[in-house]
C-alpha positions as CSV (number, residue, x, y, z in Angstrom):
1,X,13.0,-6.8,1.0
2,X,11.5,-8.1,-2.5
3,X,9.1,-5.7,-4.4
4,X,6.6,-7.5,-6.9
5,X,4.9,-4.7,-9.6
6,X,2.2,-5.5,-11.9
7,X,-1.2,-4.1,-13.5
8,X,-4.3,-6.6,-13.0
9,X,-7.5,-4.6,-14.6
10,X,-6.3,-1.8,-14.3
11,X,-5.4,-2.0,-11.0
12,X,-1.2,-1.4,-10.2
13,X,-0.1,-4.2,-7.2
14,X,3.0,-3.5,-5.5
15,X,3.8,-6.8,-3.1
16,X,6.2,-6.4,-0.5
17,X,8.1,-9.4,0.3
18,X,10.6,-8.7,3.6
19,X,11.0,-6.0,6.1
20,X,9.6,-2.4,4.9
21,X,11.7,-0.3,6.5
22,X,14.1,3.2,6.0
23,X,16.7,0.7,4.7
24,X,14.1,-0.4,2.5
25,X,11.9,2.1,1.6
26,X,13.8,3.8,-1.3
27,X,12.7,1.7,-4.4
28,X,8.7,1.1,-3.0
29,X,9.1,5.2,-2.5
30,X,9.9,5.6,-6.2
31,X,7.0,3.4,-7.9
32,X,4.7,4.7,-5.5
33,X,5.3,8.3,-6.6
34,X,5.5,7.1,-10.3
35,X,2.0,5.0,-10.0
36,X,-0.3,7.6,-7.4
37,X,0.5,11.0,-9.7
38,X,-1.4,9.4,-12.9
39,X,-4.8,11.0,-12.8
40,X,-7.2,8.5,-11.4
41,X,-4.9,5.8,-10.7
42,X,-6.1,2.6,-8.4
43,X,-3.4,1.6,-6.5
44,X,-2.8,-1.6,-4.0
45,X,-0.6,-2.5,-1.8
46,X,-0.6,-6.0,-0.8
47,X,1.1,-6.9,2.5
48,X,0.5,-10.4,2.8
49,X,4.4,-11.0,3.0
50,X,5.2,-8.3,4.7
51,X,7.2,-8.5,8.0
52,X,8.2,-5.8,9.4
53,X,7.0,-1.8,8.9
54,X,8.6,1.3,10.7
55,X,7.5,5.0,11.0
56,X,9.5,5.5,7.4
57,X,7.7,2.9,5.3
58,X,4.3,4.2,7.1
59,X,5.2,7.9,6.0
60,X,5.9,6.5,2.4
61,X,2.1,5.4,2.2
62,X,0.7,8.0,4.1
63,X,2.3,10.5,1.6
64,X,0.8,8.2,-1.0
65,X,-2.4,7.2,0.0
66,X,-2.7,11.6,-0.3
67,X,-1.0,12.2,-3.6
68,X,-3.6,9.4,-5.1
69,X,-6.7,10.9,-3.0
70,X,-5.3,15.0,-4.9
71,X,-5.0,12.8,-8.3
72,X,-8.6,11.7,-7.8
73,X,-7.4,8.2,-7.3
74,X,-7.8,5.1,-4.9
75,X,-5.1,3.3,-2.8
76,X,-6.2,0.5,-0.5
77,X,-4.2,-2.2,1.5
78,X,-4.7,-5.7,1.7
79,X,-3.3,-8.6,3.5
80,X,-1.4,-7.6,6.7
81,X,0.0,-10.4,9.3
82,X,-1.2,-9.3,12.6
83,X,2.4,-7.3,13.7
84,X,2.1,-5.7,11.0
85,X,-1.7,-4.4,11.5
86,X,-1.3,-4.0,15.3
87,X,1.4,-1.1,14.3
88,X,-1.5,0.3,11.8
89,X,-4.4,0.0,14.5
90,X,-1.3,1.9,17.6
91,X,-0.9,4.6,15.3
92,X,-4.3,4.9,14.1
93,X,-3.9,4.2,10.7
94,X,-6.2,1.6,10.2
95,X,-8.9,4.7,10.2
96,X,-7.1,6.3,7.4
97,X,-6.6,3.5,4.8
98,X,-9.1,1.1,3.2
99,X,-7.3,-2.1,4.7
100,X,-8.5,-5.5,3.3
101,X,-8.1,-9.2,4.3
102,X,-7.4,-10.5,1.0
103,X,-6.3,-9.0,-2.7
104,X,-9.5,-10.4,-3.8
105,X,-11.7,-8.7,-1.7
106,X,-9.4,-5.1,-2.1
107,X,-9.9,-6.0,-5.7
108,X,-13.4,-6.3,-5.4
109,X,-13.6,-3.0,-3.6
110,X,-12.3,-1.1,-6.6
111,X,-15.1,-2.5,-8.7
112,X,-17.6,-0.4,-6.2
């Protein structure tokens, strides 16, 4: 797994490159913690090159996708490949984070 980490507008993108997974999730863990405790902070996740997810990188942004939503903030997902969002719609997921087609469009959706 590659991790990508940059601020567009604002806005900190985290791009997962690879399998997110417990042997994985340790470094994307650490910025997420970092970036969703700043007061306010808009957060995306973009997923367009993402392979693989288990129950251990979906606990990682479940935990936070809450600290951002206690810090008054906004984290929203963008650009699955259809494995990857099948495993968000069987564990119901897709209900609890704003998931979007494209960065643009998640991009768009923090301007609203």
């Amino acid at each position: 797994m590659d991790m990508k980490t940059y601020v567009t507008e604002g806005i900190h993108i985290l791009e997962i490159n690879g399998r997110f997974d417990a042997s994985t999730v340790q470094p994307v863990a650490t910025w997420l913690e970092r970036t969703t405790s700043t007061p306010g902070a808009r957060v995306l996740v973009n997923l367009t090159d993402t392979t693989f997810v288990d129950s251990t990188a979906l606990a990682t942004l479940v935990q936070a996708l809450k600290r951002c939503q206690q810090m008054q903030g906004d984290l929203h997902l963008c650009g699955m490949r259809r494995p990857v969002h099948m495993i968000f719609e069987l564990t119901r997921l897709d209900k609890a984070f704003n998931i979007f087609s494209d960065k643009e469009g998640a991009l768009q959706a923090f301007a609203k």
